[in-house]
C-alpha positions in Angstrom: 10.6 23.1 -12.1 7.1 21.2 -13.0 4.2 23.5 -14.6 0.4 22.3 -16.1 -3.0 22.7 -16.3 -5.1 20.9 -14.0 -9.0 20.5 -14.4 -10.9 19.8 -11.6 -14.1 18.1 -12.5 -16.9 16.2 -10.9 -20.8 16.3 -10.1 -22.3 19.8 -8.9 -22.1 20.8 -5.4 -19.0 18.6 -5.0 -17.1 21.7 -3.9 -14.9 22.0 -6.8 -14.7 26.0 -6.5 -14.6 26.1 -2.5 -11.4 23.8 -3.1 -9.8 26.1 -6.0 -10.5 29.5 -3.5 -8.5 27.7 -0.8 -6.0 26.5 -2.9 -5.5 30.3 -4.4 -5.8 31.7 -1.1 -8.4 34.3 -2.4 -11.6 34.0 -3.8 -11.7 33.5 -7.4 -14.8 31.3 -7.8 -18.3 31.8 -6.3 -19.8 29.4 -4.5 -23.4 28.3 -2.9 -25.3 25.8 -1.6 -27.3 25.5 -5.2 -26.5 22.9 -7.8 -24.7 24.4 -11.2 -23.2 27.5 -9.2 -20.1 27.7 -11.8 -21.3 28.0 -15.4 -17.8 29.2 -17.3 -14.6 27.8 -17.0 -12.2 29.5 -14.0 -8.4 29.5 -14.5 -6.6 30.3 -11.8 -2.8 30.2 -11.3 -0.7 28.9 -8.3 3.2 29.3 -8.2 5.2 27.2 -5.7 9.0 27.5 -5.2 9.2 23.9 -7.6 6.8 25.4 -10.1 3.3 26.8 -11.3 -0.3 24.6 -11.1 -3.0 26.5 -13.6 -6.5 24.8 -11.9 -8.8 25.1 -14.0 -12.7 25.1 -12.1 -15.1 23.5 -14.5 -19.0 22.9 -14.1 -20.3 20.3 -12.5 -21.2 16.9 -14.8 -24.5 16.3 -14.9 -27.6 15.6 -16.9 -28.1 18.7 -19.0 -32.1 19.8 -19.7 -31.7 23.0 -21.3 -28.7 24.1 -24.6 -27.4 26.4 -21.0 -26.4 23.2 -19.4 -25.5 21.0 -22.6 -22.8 24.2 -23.3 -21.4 24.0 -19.5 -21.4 20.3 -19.4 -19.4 20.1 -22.7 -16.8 22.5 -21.1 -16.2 20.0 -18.8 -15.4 17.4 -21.0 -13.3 19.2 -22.9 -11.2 20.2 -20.1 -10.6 16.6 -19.3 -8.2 16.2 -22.8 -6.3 19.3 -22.5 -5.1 19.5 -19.7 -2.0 17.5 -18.0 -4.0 16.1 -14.9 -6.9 15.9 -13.6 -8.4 16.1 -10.0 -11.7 13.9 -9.8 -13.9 15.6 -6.7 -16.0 13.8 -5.1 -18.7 14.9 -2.4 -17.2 12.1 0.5 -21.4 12.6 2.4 -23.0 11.6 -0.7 -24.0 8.2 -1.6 -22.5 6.6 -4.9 -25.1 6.8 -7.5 -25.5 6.8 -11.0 -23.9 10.4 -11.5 -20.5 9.0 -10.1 -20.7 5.0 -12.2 -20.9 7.9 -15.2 -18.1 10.1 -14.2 -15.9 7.2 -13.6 -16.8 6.1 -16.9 -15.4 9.2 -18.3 -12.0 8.3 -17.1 -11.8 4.8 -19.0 -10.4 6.5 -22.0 -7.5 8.9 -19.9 -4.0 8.8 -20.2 -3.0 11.5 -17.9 -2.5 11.3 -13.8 -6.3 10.8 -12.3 -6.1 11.7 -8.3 -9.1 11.7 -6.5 -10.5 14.2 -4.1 -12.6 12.8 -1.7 -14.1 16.5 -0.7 -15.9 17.0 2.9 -14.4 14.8 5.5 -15.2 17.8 8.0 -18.9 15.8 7.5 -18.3 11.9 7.3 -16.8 9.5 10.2 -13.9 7.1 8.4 -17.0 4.6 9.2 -19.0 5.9 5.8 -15.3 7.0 3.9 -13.3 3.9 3.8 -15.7 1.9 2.0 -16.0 5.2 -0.6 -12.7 5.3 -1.2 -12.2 1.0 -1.5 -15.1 1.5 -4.0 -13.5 4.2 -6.1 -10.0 2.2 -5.7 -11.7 -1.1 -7.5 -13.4 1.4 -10.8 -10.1 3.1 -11.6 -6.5 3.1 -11.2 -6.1 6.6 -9.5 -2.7 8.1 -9.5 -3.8 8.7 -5.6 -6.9 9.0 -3.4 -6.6 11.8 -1.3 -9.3 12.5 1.3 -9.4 16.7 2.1 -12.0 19.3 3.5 -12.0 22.4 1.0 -13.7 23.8 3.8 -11.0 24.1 6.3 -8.1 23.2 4.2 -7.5 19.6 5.8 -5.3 17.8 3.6 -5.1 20.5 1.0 -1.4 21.1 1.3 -1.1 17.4 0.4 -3.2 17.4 -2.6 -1.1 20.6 -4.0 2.5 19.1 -3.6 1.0 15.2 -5.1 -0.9 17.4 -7.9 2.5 19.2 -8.5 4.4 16.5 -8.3 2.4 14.5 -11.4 2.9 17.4 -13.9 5.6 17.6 -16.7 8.8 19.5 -16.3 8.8 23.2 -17.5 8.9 26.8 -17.1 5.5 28.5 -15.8 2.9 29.4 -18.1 2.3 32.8 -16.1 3.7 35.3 -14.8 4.3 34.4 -10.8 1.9 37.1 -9.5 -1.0 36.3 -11.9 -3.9 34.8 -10.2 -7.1 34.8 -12.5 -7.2 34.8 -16.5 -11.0 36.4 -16.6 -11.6 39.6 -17.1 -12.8 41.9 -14.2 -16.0 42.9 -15.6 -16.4 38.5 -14.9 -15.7 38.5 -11.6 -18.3 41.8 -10.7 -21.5 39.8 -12.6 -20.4 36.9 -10.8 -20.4 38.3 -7.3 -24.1 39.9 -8.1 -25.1 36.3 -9.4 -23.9 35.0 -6.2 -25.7 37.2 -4.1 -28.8 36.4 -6.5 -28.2 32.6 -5.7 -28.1 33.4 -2.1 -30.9 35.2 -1.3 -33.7 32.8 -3.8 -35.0 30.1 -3.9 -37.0 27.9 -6.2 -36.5 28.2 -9.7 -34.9 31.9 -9.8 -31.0 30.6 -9.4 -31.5 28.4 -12.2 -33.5 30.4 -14.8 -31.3 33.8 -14.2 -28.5 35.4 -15.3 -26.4 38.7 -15.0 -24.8 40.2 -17.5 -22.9 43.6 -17.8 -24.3 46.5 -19.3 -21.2 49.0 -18.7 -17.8 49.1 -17.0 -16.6 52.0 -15.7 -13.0 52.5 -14.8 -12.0 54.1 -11.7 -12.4 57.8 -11.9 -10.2 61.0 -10.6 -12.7 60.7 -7.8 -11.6 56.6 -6.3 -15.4 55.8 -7.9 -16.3 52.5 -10.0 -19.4 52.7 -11.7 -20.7 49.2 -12.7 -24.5 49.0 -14.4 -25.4 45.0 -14.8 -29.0 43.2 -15.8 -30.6 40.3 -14.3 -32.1 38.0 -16.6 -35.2 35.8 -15.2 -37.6 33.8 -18.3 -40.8 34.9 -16.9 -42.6 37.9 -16.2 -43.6 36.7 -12.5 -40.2 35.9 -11.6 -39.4 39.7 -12.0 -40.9 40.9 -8.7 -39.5 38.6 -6.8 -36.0 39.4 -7.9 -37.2 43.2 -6.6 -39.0 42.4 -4.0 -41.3 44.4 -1.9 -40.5 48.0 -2.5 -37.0 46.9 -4.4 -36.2 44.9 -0.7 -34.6 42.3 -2.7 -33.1 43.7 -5.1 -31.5 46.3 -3.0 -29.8 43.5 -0.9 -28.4 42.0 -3.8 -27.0 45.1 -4.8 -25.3 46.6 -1.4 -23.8 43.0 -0.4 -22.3 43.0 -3.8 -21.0 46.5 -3.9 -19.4 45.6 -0.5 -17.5 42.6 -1.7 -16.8 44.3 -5.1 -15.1 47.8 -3.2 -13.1 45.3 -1.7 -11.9 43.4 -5.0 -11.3 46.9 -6.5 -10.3 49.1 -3.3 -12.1 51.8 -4.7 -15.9 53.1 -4.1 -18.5 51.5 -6.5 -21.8 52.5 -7.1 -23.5 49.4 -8.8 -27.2 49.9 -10.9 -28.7 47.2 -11.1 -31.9 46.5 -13.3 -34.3 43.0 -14.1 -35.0 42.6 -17.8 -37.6 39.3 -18.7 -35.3 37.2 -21.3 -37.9 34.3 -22.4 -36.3 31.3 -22.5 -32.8 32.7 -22.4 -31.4 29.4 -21.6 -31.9 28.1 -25.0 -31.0 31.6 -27.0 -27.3 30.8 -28.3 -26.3 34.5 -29.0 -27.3 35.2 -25.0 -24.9 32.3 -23.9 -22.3 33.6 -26.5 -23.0 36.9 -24.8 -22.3 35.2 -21.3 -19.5 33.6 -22.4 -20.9 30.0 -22.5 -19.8 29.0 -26.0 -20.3 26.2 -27.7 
């Protein structure tokens, strides 16, 4: 039996939590086409016959502007030196830039098995991917390179058994039908932050928030009630989280209560409401209270 932890890390949008949903086989991890989508650190467990995997879905590396981002970013690199392996993913359709010489940097001082995840092969021809993967071969010596597509699952099975097969002999950490170490009230302000992220567009995904107001357990009646806020930083980003005649936020709110009465099995009527939280991103008690700590 082999059991760990492994962190996935790499730049935003790499498709770090489209990769740990298919690996789970359920969705534990929001995702979207916006940069710095995951904010908290995601464990999720996966038992095998020869063991147990703990993945652990970190925010993307990157240059951080506000205390928000310094907070996410320094979860990453934490992750990277307790954990027993790590799984570098890389965006195979972008070009190599500074962002990647930085995150290969980060490995120079790692003593643990490295594999890299050459993500989105669905989207390059071998043409643009060989040279990618020679390039990353000469900066590091990579336990493997392993070229996959989160997206369809191409070469995912091989990336679990390598990953399993680099961690140190042990029982599991977890029970063999856990699946996700954050609390539900997590997952319901993530799903309404993801239909935020879907349905904006300029600055709103970046300068907002959700947090939950009250969680109410399922009554004698199969009913969830869930009351959450939306945080924005200015006043004239309010209406457009409302939209004309509450449009907006009204489709926020029913696509989420969709996906969450499936989560729960159970009815849910979800309140939403917009509060203006100046400058929030650089308030520490409101990313204690979002469970970005420092």
């Amino acid at each position: 039996m082999r059991s760990g932890i492994v962190s996935l890390v790499g730049r935003p949008n790499a498709g770090k939590s489209t990769l740990l949903n298919r690996i789970v086989g359920r969705k534990v991890a929001i995702v979207s086409d916006k940069p710095q989508t995951t904010r908290n650190r995601i464990l999720a467990v996966k038992s095998y016959p020869q063991g147990q995997v703990v993945f652990m879905d970190t925010p993307g590396i990157h240059r951080p502007l506000h205390r928000m981002n310094v907070r996410m970013v320094e979860m990453a690199l934490d992750s990277m030196s307790q954990v027993d392996a790590l799984g570098v993913v890389i965006d195979a359709t972008e070009s190599i830039g500074a962002g990647d010489r930085f995150l290969v940097r980060l490995l120079e001082q790692v003593r643990i098995p490295v594999v890299l995840v050459l993500n989105k092969i669905d989207r390059v021809g071998k043409s643009t991917l060989l040279p990618k993967m020679d390039w990353y071969r000469k900066q590091h010596d990579f336990t493997a390179l392993v070229p996959i597509s989160a997206l369809d699952g191409e070469g995912v099975d091989d990336l679990e058994r390598l990953i399993l097969s680099q961690l140190p002999e042990g029982d599991v950490l977890y029970p063999d039908d856990s699946v996700l170490d954050q609390p539900e009230r997590f997952f319901v302000t993530e799903i309404v932050r993801e239909k935020l992220l879907l349905h904006t567009r300029a600055e709103i995904p970046f300068s907002s928030a959700v947090a939950m107001d009250r969680f109410e357990e399922i009554n004698e009646k199969g009913l969830m009630r869930l009351y959450c806020s939306i945080f924005v930083e200015r006043s004239s980003q309010k209406p457009i989280v409302i939209g004309r005649g509450g449009t907006m936020i009204k489709r926020i709110g029913e696509e989420a209560r969709v996906e969450l009465e499936r989560f729960f099995d159970a009815r849910v009527y979800l309140d939403l409401h917009v509060k203006v939280r100046e400058n929030w991103r650089e308030n520490n008690r409101v990313l204690d209270d979002l469970g970005l700590k420092s």
